[in-house]
GUPA-216886 format. One record per residue (C-alpha): x negated, y, z. Coordinates in steps of 0.05 Angstrom, whole numbers, plus 32768, in hexadecimal, padded with zeros to 4 digits. Each point is the difference from the previous one (the first is absolute). Layout:
N
NODE:X:Y:Z
...
END
This chain:
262
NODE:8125:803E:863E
NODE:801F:7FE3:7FC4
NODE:7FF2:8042:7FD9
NODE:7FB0:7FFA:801A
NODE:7FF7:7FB9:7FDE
NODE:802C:8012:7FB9
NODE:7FCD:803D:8009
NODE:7FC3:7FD3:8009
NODE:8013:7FC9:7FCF
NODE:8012:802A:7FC9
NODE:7FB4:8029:8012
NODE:7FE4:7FC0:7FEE
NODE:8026:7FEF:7FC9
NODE:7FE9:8040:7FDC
NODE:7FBA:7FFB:801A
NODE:7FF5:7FBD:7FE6
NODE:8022:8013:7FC0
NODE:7FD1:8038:7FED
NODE:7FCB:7FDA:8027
NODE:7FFF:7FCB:7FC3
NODE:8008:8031:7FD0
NODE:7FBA:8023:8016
NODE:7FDA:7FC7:800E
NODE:8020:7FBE:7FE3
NODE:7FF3:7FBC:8012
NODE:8011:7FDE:7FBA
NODE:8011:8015:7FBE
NODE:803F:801A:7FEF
NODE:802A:7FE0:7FC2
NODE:8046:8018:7FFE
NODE:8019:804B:8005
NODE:8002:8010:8043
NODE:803A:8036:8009
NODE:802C:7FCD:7FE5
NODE:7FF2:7FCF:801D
NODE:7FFC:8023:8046
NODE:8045:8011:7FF8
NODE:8015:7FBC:7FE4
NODE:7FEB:7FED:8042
NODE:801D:802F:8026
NODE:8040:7FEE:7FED
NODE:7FFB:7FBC:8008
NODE:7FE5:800E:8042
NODE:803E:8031:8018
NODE:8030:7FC5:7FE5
NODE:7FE1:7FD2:802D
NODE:7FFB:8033:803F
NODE:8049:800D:7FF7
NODE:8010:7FAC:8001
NODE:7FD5:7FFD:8041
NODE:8029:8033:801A
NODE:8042:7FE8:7FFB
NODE:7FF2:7FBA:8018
NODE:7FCB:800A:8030
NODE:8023:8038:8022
NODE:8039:7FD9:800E
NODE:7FE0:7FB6:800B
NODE:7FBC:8005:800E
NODE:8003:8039:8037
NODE:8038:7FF5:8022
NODE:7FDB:7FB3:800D
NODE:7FBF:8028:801E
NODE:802D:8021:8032
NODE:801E:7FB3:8011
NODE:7FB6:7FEB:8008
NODE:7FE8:803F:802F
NODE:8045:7FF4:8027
NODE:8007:7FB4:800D
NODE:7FA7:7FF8:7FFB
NODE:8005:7FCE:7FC5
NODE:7FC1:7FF0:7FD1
NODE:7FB7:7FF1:8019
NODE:7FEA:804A:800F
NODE:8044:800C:8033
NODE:7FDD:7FC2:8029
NODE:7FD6:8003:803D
NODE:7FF3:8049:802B
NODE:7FDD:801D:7FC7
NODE:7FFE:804F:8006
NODE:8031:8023:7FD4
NODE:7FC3:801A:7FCA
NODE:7FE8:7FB5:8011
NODE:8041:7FDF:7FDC
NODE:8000:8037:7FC4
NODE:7FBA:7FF6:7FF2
NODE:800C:7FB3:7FFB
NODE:803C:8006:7FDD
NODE:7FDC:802C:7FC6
NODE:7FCA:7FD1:7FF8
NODE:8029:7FC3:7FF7
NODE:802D:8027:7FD3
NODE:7FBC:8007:7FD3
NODE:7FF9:7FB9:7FFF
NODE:8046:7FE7:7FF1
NODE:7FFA:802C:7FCC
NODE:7FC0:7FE4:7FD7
NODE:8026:7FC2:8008
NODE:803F:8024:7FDF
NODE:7FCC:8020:7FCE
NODE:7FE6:7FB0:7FF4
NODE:804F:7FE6:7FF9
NODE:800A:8030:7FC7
NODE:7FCA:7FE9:7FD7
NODE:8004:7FB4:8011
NODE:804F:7FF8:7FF8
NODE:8015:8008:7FB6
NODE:8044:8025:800C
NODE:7FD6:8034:802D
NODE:7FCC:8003:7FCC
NODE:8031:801E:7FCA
NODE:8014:8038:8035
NODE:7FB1:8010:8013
NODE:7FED:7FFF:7FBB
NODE:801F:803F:7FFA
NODE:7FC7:8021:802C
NODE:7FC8:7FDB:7FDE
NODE:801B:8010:7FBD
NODE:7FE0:8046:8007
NODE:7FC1:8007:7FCF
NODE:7FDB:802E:8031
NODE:7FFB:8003:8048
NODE:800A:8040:802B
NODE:8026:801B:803A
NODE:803E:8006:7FD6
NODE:8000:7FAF:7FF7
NODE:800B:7FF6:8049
NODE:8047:801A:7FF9
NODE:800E:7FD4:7FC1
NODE:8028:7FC8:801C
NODE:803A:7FE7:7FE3
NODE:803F:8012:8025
NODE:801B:7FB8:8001
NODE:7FB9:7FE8:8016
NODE:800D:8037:803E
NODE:8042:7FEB:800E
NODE:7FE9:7FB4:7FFE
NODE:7FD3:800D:803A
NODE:8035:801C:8033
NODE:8004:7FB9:801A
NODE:7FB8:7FF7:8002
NODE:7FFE:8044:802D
NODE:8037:7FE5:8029
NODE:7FE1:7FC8:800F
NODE:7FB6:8025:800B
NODE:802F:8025:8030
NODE:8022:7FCC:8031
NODE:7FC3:7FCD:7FFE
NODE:7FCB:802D:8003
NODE:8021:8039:8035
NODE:8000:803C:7FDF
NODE:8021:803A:8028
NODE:8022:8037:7FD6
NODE:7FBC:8028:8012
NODE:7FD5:7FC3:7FE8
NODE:8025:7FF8:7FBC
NODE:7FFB:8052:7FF0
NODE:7FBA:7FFF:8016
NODE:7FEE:7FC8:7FCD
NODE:8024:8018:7FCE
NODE:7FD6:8043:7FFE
NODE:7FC3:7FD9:8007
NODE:800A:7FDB:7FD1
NODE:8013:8032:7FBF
NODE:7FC2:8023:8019
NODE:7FD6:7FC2:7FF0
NODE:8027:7FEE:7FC4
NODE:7FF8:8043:7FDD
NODE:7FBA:7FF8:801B
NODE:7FEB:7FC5:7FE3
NODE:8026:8008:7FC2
NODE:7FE2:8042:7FF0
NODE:7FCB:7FFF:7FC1
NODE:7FCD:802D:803A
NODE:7FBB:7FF8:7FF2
NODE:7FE2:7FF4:804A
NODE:7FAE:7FFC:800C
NODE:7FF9:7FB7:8000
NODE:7FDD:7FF6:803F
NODE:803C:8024:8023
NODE:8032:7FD6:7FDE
NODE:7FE2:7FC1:8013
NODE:7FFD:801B:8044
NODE:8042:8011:8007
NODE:8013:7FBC:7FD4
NODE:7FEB:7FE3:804C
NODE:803D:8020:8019
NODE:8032:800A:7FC6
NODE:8013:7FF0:7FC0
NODE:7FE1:802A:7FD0
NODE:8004:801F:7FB5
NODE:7FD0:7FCE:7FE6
NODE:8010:7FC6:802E
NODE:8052:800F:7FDF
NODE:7FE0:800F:7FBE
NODE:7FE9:7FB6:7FF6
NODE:8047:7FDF:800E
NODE:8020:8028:7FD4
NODE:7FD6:7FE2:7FCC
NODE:801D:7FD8:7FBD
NODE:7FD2:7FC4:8016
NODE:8024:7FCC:802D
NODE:7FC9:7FEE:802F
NODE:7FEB:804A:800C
NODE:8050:8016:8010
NODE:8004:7FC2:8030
NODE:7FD3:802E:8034
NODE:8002:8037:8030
NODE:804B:8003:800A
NODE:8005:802D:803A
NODE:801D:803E:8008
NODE:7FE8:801A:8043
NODE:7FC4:7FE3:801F
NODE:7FD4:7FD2:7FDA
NODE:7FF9:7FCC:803F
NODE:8035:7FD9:7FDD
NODE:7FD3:7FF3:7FB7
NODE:7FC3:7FE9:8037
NODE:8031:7FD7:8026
NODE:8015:7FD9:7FC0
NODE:7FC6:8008:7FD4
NODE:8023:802E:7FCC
NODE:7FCF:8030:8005
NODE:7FD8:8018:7FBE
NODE:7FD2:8031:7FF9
NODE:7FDC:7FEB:7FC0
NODE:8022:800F:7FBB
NODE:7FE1:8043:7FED
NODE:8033:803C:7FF6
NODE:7FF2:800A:7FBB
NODE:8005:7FB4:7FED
NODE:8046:8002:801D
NODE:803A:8009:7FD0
NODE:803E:8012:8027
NODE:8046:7FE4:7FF9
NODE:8024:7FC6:7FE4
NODE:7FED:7FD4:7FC2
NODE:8042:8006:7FDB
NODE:7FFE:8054:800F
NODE:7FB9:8002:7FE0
NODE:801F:7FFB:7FB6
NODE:8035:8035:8005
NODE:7FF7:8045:7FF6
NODE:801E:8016:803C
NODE:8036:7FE9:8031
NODE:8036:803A:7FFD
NODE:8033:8001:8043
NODE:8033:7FDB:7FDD
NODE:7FD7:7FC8:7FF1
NODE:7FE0:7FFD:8043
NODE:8033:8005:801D
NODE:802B:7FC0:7FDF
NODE:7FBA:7FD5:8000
NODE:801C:7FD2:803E
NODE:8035:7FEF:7FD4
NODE:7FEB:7FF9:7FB4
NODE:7FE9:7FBF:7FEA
NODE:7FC3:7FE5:8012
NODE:7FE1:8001:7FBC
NODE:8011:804D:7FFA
NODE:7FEB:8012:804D
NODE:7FBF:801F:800F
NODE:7FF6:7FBC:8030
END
């Protein structure tokens, strides 16, 4: 089973990638090969700190939770598929608030920055997040997990669902309209993402979710207007330079703030 969804996830990965390539959404400005695998290594640095404290923290807890029926989901006679399906979808919306955190608290800002820093927008920027910034959130996902209820099931299930959507929505995939918009009903989409990771402040403070858009309604984050060709992707700072190499990117959280891309 585990196999099945590396298989599906990575189908999607490479379908979205040479999706955006064929039929882009906006225009591209940096070279993509290198940038792709800029990413890519950023990304596997990051999958490797979720690894080895999630394996040993986080899932271990959602085991606890399943046992000993902690967390809102575990309450009641809800049906097994009942308490997973509740679990995921409260795990979506602890983690707009999460999303929220790291742009509203300063310290977090300097670790998210990383992600925004990123001149274009496609698939490959939904694995650039800053290792520290990953290993920052364990409590956060700790605490998703005993509050919230989230069997061992729950928590894989989400997780899947959730680097679907973000390679998704990330991805530069030129969609008819109409469709989008449809599907924008549902989930976040490539335009909907494409506006908050916009230089300008007011359009970045919308449409933070990952998963299903009910969360931008709920609160009012929701945007829809800035045309895609009006938008100029990344941070302020990150415009000037040339190009953010790995090295630099990588140290961003912790140069100065007059020489961070923040």
């Amino acid at each position: 089973m585990k196999f099945n969804v590396g298989v599906l996830v990575a189908g999607l990965a490479v379908g979205l990638l040479v999706g955006e390539r064929l039929r882009p959404l906006r225009r591209r400005v940096e070279n993509q090969t290198a940038r792709d695998l800029r990413n890519l290594v950023i990304g596997a640095l990051s999958a490797a700190t979720v690894t080895l404290l999630q394996t040993p923290l986080v899932e271990p807890l959602a085991r606890q939770v399943e046992r000993r029926r902690w967390g809102l989901a575990q309450q009641g006679r809800l049906p097994g598929w009942a308490r997973t399906a509740t679990a995921v979808v409260l795990m979506d919306y602890t983690l707009y608030l999460w999303h929220v955190l790291t742009h509203r608290l300063p310290w977090l800002w300097r670790l998210h920055a990383t992600h925004h820093s990123d001149r274009d927008l496609t698939a490959s920027t939904a694995l650039r997040f800053h290792f520290v910034e990953m290993a920052a959130s364990i409590p956060w996902r700790a605490l998703q997990v005993a509050a919230l209820g989230a069997s061992p099931r729950a928590l894989r299930l989400w997780q899947t669902l959730t680097l679907g959507a973000i390679l998704f929505h990330h991805s530069n995939l030129r969609l008819p309209e109409r469709l989008e918009r449809r599907l924008g009903w549902v989930l976040a989409t490539s335009r909907m993402h494409g506006i908050h990771h916009s230089v300008v402040r007011a359009e970045q403070d919308s449409n933070w979710s990952s998963g299903l858009s009910l969360w931008d309604r709920l609160h009012g984050t929701l945007r829809w207007d800035p045309p895609q060709e009006s938008i100029v992707v990344g941070v302020p700072a990150a415009q000037a330079q040339d190009r953010l190499g790995l090295a630099r990117t990588l140290a961003l959280p912790f140069l100065p703030r007059a020489e961070a891309a923040t």
